[in-house]
C-alpha positions in Angstrom: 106.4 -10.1 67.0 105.8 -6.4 66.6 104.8 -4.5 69.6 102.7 -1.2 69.2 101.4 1.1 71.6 97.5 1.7 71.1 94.8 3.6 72.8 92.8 1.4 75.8 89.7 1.4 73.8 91.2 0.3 70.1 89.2 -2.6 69.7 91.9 -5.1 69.8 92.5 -3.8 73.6 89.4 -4.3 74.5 89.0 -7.8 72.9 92.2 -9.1 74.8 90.9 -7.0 78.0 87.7 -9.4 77.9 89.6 -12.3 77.5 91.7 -11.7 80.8 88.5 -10.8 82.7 87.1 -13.9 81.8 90.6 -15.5 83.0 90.2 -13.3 86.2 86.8 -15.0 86.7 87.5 -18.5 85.8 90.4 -18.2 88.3 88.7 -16.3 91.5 85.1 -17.0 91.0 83.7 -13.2 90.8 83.4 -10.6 87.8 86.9 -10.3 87.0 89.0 -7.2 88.3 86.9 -4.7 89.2 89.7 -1.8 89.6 88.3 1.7 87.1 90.5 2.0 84.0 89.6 4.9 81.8 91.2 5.2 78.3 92.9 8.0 79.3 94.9 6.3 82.2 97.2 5.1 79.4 97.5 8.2 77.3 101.0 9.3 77.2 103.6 10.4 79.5 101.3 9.4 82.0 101.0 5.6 81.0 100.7 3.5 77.4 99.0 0.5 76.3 100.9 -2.3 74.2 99.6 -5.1 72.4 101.8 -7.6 70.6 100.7 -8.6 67.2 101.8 -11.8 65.4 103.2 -12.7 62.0 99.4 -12.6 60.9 98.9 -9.2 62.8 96.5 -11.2 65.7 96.6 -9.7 69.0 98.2 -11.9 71.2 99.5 -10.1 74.0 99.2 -7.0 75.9 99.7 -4.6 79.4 99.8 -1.1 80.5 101.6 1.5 82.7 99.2 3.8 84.4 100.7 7.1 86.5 100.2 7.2 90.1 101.3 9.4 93.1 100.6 9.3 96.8 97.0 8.1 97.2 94.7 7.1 99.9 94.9 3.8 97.8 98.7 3.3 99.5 100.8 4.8 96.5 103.5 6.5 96.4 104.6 10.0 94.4 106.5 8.6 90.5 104.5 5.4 91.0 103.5 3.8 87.6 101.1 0.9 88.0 100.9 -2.0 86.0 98.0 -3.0 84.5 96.0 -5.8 82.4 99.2 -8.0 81.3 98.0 -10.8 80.0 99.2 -13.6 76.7 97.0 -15.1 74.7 96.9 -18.9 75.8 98.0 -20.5 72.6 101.1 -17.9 72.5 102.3 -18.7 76.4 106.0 -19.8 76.7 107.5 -17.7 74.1 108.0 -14.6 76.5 106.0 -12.5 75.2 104.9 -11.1 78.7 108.4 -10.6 79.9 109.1 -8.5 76.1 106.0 -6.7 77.0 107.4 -6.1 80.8 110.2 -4.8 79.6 108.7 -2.6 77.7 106.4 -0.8 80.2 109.5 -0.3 82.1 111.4 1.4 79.8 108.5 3.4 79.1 107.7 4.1 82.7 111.4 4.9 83.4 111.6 7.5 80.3 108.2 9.2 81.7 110.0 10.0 84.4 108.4 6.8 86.8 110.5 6.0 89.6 108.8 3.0 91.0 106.8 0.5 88.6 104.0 -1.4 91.1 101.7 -4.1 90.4 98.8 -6.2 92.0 98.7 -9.9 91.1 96.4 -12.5 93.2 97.7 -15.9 94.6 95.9 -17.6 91.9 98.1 -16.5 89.4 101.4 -18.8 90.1 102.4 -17.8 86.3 102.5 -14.1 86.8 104.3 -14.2 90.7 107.3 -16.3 88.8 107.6 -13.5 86.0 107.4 -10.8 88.3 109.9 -11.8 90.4 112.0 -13.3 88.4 112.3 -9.8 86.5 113.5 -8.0 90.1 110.1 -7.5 91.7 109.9 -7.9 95.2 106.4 -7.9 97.9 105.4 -4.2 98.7 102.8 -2.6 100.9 99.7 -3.4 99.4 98.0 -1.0 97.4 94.4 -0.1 94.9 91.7 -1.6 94.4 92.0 -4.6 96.2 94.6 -3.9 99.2 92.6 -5.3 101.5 91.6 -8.8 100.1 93.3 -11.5 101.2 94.1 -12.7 97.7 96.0 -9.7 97.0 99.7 -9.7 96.4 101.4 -6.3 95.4 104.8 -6.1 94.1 107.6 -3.1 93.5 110.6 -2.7 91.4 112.5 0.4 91.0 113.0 2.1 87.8 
């Protein structure tokens, strides 16, 4: 598995980004996540992109680290915000998301992050075991969708 940063909009980003709004949808019903990402969110030190590419160089999984400070959206200053993790469905179980957490973190954490944040929904039993099984634990909510009852925000610090 080789993991490489890329920009938001590199085409393989945006091929795996369709595929987990279509997940979001399938899951919840509505248009997928609605929260504004720009290409430059992830441009670095204030976020990156990854995707993980297989032994045949096929994008198979992927997430993000965005920058955010105290906000009217509930975050706090040395935030960094987690963003559009998602595995390919034929390459689940291998822990690839948990390679690709790990990553973000370390990034985060050498930008200078303090806290890494994320929003998950309660429809997504797969990502609330990762998250905190790797040391997250339930935070204020936050963003986009803070006040939905769906909505389940976690925090780690870096």
């Amino acid at each position: 598995m080789n993991i490489r940063p890329v920009p938001f909009d590199h085409p393989d980003a945006v091929k795996l980004n369709d595929q987990v709004q279509a997940e979001y949808h399938a899951r919840y019903g509505d248009g997928g996540d609605a929260t504004t990402l720009e290409p430059s969110h992830f441009q670095p030190p204030n976020g990156v992109y990854l995707i993980a590419y297989d032994e045949q160089d096929a994008p198979v999984a992927t997430g993000g680290w965005r920058a955010q400070d105290a906000n009217g959206e509930g975050n706090e200053d040395g935030d960094a915000e987690l963003k559009r993790m998602y595995v390919v469905e034929h390459a689940r179980g291998l822990g690839l998301a948990r390679r690709i957490l790990a990553a973000l973190e370390a990034d985060a954490r050498a930008a200078g992050r303090i806290r890494m944040v994320l929003e998950t929904g309660t429809k997504q039993p797969e990502a609330i075991a990762l998250y905190t099984s790797s040391g997250y634990e339930p935070c204020v909510r936050f963003g986009y969708y803070r006040f939905h009852e769906d909505s389940l925000c976690f925090a780690k610090a870096l």
